[in-house]
C-alpha positions as CSV (number, residue, x, y, z in Angstrom):
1,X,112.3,81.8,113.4
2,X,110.3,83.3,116.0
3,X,110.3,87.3,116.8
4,X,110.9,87.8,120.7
5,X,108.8,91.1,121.7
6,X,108.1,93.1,124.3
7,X,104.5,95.1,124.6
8,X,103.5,97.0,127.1
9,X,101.6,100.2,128.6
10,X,103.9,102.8,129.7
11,X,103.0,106.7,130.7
12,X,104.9,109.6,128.9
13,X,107.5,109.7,131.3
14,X,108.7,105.9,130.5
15,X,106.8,104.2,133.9
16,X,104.6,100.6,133.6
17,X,103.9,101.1,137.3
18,X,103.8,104.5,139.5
19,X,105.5,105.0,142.3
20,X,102.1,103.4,144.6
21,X,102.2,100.2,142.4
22,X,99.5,101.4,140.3
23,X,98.7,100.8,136.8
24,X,94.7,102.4,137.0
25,X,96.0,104.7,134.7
26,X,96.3,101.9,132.1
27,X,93.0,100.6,131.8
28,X,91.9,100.4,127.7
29,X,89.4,101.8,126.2
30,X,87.3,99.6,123.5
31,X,89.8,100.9,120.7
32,X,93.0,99.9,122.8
33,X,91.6,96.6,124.5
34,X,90.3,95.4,120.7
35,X,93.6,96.3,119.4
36,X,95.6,94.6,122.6
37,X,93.6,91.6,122.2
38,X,94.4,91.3,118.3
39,X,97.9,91.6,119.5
40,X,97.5,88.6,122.1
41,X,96.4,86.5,119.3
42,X,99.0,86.9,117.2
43,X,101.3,85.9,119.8
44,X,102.7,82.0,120.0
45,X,103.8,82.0,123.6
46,X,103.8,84.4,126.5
47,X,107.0,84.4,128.7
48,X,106.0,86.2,132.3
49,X,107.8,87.2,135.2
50,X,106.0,86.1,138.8
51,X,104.5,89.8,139.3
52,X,103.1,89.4,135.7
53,X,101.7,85.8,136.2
54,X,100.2,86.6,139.4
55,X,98.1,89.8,137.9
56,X,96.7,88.1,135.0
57,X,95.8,85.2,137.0
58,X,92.6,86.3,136.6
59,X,91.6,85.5,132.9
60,X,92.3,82.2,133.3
61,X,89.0,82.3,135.2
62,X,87.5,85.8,133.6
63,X,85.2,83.6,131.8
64,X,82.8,82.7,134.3
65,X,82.5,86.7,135.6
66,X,79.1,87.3,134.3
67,X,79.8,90.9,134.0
68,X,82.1,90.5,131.6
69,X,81.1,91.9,127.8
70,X,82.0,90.4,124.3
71,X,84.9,91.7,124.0
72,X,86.7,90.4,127.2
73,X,84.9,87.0,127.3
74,X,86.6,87.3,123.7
75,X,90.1,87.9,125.6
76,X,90.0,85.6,128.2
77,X,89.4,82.7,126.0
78,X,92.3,83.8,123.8
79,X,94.8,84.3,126.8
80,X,93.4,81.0,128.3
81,X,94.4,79.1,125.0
82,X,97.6,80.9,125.2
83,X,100.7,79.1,126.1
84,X,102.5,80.9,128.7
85,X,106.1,79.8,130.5
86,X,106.6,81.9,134.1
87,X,109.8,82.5,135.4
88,X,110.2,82.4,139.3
89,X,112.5,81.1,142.2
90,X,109.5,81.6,144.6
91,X,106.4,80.0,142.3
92,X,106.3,75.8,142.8
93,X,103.6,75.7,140.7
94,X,101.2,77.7,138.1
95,X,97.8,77.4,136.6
96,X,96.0,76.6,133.5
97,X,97.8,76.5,129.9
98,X,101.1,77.6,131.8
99,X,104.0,76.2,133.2
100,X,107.3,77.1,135.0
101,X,110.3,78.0,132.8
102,X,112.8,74.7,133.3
103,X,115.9,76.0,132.1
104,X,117.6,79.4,132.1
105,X,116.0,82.8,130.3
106,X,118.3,82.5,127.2
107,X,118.1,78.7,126.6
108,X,114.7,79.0,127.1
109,X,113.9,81.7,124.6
110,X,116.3,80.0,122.0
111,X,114.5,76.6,122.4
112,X,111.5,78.3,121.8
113,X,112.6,80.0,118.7
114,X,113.4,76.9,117.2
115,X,110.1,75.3,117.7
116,X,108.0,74.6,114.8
117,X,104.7,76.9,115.1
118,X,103.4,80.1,114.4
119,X,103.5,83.6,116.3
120,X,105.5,85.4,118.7
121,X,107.3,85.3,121.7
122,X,105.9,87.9,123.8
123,X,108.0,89.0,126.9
124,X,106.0,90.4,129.9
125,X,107.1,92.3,132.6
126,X,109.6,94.9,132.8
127,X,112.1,93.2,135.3
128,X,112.1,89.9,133.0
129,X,112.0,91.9,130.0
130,X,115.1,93.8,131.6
131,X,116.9,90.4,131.4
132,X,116.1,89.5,127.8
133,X,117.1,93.0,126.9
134,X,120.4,92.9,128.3
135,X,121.3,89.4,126.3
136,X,120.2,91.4,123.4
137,X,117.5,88.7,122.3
138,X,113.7,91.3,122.0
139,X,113.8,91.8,118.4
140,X,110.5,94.3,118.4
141,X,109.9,96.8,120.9
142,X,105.8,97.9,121.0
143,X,104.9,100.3,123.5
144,X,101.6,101.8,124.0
145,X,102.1,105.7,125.6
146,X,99.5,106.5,128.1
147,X,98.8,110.6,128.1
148,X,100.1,110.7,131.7
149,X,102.9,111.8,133.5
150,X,103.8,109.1,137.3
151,X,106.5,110.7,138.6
152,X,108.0,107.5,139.2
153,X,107.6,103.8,139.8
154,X,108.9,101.0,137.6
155,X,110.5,101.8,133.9
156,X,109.4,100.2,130.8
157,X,112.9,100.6,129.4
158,X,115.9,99.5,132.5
159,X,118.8,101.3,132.8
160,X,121.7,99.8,130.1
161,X,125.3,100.2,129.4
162,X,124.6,99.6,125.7
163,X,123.2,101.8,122.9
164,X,120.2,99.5,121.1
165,X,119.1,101.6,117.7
166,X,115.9,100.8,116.7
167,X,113.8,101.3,113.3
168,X,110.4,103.0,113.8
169,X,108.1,100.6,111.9
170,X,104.3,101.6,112.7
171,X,102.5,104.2,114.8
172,X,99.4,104.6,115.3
173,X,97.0,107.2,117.8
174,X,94.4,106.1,119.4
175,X,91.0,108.4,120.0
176,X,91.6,108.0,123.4
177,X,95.0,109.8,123.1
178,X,96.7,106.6,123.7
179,X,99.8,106.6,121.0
180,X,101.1,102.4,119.9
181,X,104.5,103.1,118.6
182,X,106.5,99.5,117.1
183,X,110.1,99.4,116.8
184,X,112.2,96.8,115.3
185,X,116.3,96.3,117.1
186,X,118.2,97.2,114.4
187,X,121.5,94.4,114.4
């Protein structure tokens, strides 16, 4: 059965976003794109929220950006090829190997899970991975901690009412400071 997980960037203080909307502060170096990208190909599915959807809208065109290098021509064509489902009430349709999620978040992830194939379900976006978190279905949690402190903005981990233990399974620190750190949900 498939693994439900949710990756992201997130500063020291716990933000994906600062309190302006930015993310600048999140931009990889070779090391952490080459290492994100191996992650994305791992992955079976990618489940996004709107905001998500709407920001990496752009590789599903990156490849004809002629200033693009090896390594994100590399990405694009691996998130292109990528099946993604998006969730949103205000979205009537969605582009490339994507399509809008037809039933409800749980039924959706469950139906998925069953499917024959290999890799992942990846979970992006921190207010739809808020939602999976709270039916208790993300299995792995992998976080990549950005050496910077927002102030603000929105949290990679939402608010709960529950305790979630977790077994540190691999960490690894990056030259540019950048620290991955993968948990499993301990059930």
């Amino acid at each position: 059965m498939r693994s439900v997980t949710y990756s992201m960037s997130v500063s020291l203080d716990g933000y994906i976003v600062g309190p302006d909307g930015g993310f600048d502060w999140t931009a990889p170096d070779e090391e952490v794109f080459r290492f994100a990208t191996d992650e994305v190909r791992e992955l079976g599915v990618h489940l996004l929220g709107r905001r998500l959807y709407e920001t990496m809208l752009y590789w599903e065109t990156a490849d004809q950006d002629p200033s693009l290098d090896a390594s994100m021509l590399e990405f694009a064509a691996i998130w292109k090829r990528l099946p993604k489902v998006v969730f949103s009430t205000t979205l009537s349709a969605v582009q490339g190997n994507t399509r809008l999620a037809s039933g409800g978040l749980a039924e959706e992830i469950e139906r998925l899970r069953a499917e024959p194939g290999d890799g992942n379900i990846a979970i992006g976006g921190a207010t739809l991975a808020a939602e999976v978190a709270a039916l208790g279905l993300i299995d792995e949690y992998r976080v990549r901690v950005y050496p910077v402190l927002v102030g603000g903005g929105i949290p990679f981990f939402p608010q709960r009412e529950r305790r979630v233990d977790l077994e540190l399974v691999e960490t690894r620190t990056f030259n540019s400071r950048v620290v991955y750190l993968r948990y499993h949900v301990t059930r």
